[in-house]
VEXVEX-453736 format. One line per field, with one value per residue (C-alpha): residue in one letter; x, y, z. Coordinates in steps of 0.25 Angstrom, whole numbers, plus 5000, padded with zeros to 4 digits. Each point is the difference from the previous one (the first is absolute). Layout:
! VEXVEX-453736
type: c(A,...)
c1: c(X,...)
c2: c(Y,...)
c3: c(Z,...)
***
This chain:
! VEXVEX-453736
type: c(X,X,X,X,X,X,X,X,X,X,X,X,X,X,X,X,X,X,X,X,X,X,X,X,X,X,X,X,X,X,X,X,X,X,X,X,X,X,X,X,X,X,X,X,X,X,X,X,X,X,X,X,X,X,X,X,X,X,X,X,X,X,X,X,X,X,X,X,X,X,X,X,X,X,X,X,X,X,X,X,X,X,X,X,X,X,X,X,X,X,X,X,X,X,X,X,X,X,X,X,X,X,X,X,X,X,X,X,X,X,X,X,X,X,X,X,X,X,X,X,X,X,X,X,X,X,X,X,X,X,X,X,X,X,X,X,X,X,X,X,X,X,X,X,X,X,X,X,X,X,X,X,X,X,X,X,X,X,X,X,X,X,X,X,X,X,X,X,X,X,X,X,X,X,X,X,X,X,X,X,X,X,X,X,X,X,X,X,X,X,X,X)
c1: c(5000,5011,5004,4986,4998,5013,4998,4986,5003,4993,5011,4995,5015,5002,4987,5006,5012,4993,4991,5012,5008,4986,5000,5015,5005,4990,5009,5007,4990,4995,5014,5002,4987,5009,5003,4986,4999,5012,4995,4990,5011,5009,4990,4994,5015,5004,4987,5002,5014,4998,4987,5010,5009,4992,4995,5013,5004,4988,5003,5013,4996,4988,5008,5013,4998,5001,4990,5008,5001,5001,5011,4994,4993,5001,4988,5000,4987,5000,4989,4985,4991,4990,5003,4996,5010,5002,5004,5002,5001,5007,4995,4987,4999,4989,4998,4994,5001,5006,5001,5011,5014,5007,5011,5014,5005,5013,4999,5016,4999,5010,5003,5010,5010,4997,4995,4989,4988,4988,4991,4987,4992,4985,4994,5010,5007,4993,5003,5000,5005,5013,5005,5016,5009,5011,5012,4993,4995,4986,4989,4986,4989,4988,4991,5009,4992,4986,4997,4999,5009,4999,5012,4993,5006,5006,5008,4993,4994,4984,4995,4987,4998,4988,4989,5002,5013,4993,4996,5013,5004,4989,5005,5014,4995,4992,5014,5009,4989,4999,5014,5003,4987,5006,5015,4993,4992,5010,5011,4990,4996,5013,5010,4994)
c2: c(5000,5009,5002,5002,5010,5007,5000,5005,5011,5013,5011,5015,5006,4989,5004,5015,4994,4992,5014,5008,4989,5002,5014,5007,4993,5005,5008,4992,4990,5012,5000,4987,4989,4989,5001,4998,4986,5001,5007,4991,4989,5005,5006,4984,4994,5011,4998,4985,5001,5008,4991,4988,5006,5006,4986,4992,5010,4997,4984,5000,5006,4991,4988,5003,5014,4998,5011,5007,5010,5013,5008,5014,5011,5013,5008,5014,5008,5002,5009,4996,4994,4991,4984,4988,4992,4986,5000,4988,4996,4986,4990,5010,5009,5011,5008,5013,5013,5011,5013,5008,5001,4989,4995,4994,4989,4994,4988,4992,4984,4990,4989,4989,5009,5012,5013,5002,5012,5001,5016,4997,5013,5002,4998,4998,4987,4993,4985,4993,4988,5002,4990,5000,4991,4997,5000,5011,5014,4996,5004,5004,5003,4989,5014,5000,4988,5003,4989,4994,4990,4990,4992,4984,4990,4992,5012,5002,5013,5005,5009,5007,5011,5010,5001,5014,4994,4995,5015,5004,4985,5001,5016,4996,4987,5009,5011,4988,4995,5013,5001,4988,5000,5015,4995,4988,5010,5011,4989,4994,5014,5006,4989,4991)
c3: c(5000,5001,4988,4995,5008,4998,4985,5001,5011,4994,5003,4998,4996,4989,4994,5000,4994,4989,4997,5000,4992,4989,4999,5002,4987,4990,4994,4997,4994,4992,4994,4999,5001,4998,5015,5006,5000,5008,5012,5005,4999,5008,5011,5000,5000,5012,5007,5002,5003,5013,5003,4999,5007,5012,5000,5002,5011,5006,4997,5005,5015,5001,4996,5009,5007,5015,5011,5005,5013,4999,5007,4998,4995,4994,4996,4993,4993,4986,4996,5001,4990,4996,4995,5000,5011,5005,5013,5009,5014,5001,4990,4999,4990,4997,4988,4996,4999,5008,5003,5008,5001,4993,5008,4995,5010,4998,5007,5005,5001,5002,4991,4999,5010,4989,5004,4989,4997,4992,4998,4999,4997,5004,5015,5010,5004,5010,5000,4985,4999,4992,4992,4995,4991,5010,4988,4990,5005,4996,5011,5000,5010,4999,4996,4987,4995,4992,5009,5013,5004,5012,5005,5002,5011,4989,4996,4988,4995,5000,4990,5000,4989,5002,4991,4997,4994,4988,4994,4997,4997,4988,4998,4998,4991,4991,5000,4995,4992,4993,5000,4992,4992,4995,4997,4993,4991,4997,4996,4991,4995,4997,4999,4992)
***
């Protein structure tokens, strides 16, 4: 389930991205309209490479990432604000949105006899389960994950996704779909 909820994450600032990447170059597609097939290749190849990638970070630290303790915390404000946040307190994570001063909280574990840190930006730190790769500098907060994860007696994982998670799962569907179905279209258009 992991990776099918990392890969189906809806992500506001990669649909920013994917509008800017649409509308900055034409310009240069006026210029030259050979080129427009190439833009919805790129954003669809770039897209699923960070998706990938996010998701084998996320894989590795479930499969060998170790809870650690927290050493310390340091909290300063950074301006206010409303957004959406996950915040969590132990294995138990809320989500929503809030309003208020946002706060940045650098938070100093130990691992494997290294002194390690992790910023997470957002509500302050209270008491997240953080979990580190002992021999890479991998960490994340549980809230990190679009789900909530629960550590069974047999030291196996337990996921449970939100229902809400399927409206952006279907929105970020239909925006690779679209993606594709365009690149598909404008190769078939100009190229050939």
């Amino acid at each position: 389930m992991v990776p099918v909820t990392g890969m189906l994450l809806w992500d506001w600032r990669e649909s920013y991205v994917v509008l800017l990447a649409l509308v900055v170059p034409g310009v240069l597609i006026l210029q030259f309209p050979v080129l427009v097939p190439v833009i919805p290749l790129v954003l669809v190849a770039v897209g699923l490479g960070v998706r990938v990638r996010t998701v084998a970070g996320w894989w590795r630290l479930l499969r060998s990432g170790e809870v650690v303790t927290v050493d310390g915390v340091e909290e300063s404000t950074d301006g206010s604000g409303t957004v959406r946040v996950a915040h969590a307190t132990g294995w138990r994570v809320e989500r929503g949105w809030f309003t208020g001063a946002l706060t940045d909280s650098t938070i100093t574990y130990t691992i494997a006899e290294q002194e390690r840190s992790l910023a997470l930006r957002g509500l302050p730190y209270t008491s997240g389960m953080i979990l580190a790769h002992p021999s890479r500098p991998d960490a994340v907060c549980v809230s990190a994950f679009p789900f909530d994860l629960r550590l069974r007696e047999n030291e196996r994982w337990s996921v449970s996704i939100a229902s809400t998670f399927w409206f952006g799962a279907l929105a970020t569907a239909a925006l690779y779909a679209a993606l594709a179905c365009g690149a598909v279209i404008t190769v078939r258009n100009t190229w050939f």
